[in-house]
C-alpha positions as CSV (number, residue, x, y, z in Angstrom):
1,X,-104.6,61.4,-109.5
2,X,-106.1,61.2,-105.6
3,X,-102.8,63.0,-104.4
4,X,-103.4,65.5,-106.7
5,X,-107.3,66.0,-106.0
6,X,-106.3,65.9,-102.8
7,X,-104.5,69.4,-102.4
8,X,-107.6,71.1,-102.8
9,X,-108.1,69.2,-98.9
10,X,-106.1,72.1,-98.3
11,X,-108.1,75.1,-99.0
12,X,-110.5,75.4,-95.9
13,X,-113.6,75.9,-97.9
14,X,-112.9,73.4,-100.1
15,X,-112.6,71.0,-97.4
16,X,-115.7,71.9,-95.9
17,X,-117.4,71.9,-99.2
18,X,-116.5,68.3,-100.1
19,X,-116.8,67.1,-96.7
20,X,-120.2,68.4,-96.9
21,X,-121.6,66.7,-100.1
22,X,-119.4,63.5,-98.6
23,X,-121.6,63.4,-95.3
24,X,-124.7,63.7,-97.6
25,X,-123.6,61.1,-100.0
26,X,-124.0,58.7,-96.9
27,X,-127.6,58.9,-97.3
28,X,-128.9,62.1,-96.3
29,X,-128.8,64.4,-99.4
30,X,-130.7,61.3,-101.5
31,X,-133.3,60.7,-98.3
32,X,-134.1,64.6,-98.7
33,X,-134.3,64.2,-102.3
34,X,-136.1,60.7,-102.8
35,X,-139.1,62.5,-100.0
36,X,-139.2,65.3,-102.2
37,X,-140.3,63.2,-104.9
38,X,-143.3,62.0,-102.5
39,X,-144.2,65.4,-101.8
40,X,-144.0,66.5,-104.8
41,X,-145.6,63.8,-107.0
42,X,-147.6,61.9,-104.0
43,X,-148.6,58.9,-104.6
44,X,-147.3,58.6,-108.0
45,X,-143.6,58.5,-106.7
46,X,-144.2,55.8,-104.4
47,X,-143.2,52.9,-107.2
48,X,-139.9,55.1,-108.3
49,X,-139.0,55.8,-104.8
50,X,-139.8,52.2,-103.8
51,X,-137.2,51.1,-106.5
52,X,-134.7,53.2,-105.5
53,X,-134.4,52.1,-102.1
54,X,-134.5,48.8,-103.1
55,X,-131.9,49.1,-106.0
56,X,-129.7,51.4,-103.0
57,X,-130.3,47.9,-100.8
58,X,-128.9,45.8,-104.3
59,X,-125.6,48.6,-104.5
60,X,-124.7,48.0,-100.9
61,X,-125.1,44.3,-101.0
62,X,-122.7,44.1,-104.4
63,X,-119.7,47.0,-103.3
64,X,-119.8,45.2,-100.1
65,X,-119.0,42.2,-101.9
66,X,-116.9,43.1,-103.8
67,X,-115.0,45.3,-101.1
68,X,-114.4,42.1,-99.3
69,X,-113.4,39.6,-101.7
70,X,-110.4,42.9,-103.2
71,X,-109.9,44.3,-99.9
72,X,-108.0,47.1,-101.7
73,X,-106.7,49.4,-98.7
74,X,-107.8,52.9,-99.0
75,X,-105.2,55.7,-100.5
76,X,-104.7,57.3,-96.9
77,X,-103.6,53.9,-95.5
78,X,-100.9,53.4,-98.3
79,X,-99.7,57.3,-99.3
80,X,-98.6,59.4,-96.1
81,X,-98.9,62.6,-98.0
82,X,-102.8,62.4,-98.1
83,X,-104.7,64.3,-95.9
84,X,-107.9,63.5,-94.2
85,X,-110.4,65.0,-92.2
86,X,-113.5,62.4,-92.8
87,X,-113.2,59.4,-91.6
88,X,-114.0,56.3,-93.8
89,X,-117.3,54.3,-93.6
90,X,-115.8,50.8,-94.1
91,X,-111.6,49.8,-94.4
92,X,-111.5,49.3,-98.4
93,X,-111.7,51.2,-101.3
94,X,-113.0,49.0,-103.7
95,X,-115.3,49.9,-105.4
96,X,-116.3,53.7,-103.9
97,X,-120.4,53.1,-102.9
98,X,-120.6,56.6,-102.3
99,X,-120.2,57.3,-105.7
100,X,-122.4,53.9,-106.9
101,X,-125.3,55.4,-105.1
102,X,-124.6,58.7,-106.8
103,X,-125.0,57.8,-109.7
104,X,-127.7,55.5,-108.9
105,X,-129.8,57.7,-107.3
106,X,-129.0,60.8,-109.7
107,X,-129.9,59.1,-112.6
108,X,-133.1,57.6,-111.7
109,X,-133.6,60.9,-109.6
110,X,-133.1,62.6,-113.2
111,X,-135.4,60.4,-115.4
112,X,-138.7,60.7,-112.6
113,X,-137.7,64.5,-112.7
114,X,-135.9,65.8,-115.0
115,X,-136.0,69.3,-113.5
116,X,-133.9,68.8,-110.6
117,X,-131.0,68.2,-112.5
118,X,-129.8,71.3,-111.4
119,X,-129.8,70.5,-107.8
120,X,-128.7,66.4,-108.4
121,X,-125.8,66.6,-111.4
122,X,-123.6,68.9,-109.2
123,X,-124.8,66.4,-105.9
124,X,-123.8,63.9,-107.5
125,X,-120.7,65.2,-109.0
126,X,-119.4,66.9,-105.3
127,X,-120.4,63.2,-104.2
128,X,-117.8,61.1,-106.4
129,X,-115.4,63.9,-106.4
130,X,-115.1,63.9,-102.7
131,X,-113.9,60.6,-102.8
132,X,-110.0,61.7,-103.7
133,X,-110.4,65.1,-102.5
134,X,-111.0,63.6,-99.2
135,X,-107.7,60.9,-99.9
136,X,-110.5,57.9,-99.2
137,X,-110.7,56.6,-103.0
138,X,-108.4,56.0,-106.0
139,X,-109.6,57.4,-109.6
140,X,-110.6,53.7,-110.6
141,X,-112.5,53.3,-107.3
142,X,-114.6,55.9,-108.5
143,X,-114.9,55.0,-112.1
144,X,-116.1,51.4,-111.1
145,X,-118.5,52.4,-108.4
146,X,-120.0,55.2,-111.0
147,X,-120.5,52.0,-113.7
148,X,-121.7,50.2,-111.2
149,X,-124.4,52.6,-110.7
150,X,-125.3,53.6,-114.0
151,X,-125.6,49.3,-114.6
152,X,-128.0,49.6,-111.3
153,X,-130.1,52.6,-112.3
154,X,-130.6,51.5,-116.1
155,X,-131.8,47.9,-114.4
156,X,-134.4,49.7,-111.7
157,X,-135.5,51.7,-114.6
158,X,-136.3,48.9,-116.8
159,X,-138.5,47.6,-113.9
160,X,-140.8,50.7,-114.1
């Protein structure tokens, strides 16, 4: 499946495209989004915003974890046909935390404003897909990291 998501790494703009939301999944796109809650909603955002950094703090502390007790090498260090033009954050692929903060973020994103789905389904989306287009994940990397996130978001939302 990640060698086949991956041709579209050959289409220029494509490339660019996922590279794009793939740079902003590090942080950036959900930075821009979580202070336009805070602008938006003021003071009332400051508790949903607060939990989503904190629950973003909780995702990097388990697919680190887990990342280091799998240590599952990454699709471009095991298949010669991939190509790559990102570099990866980190040496495993287990679970993909781009895509656990993707979802995360997007769903609890969703819930405390439900009308930027618009702009944060097709984030998120370009996010996870990036992934295998990119040749850094495998198909369950993403699945897992996207469960993973939806556990930590429905969590985080409980607390509110």
């Amino acid at each position: 499946m990640t060698e086949r998501c991956n041709r579209a790494h050959r289409v220029m703009a494509l490339r660019a495209l996922f590279a794009t939301a793939s740079r902003l999944g590090d942080g950036l796109g959900w930075y821009v989004l979580a202070l336009l809650m805070l602008v938006l909603h003021g003071a009332s955002a400051v508790a949903p915003m607060a939990l989503m950094i904190a629950s973003g703090g909780a995702g990097v502390l388990i697919y680190l974890t887990i990342k280091r007790r799998t240590a599952r090498l990454r699709p471009l260090n095991r298949n010669g046909r991939l190509e790559t033009s990102v570099a990866p954050l980190d040496q495993y692929s287990f679970p993909s935390g781009h895509t656990l903060h993707a979802v995360n973020f997007g769903i609890q994103l969703v819930v405390f404003q439900p009308a930027l789905t618009w702009i944060v389904l097709p984030f998120a989306l370009l996010v996870a897909s990036s992934r295998m287009v990119l040749g850094l994940h495998y198909l369950s990397d993403v699945l897992v990291g996207a469960a993973i996130g939806a556990a930590l978001a429905a969590l985080t939302l409980m607390l509110l």
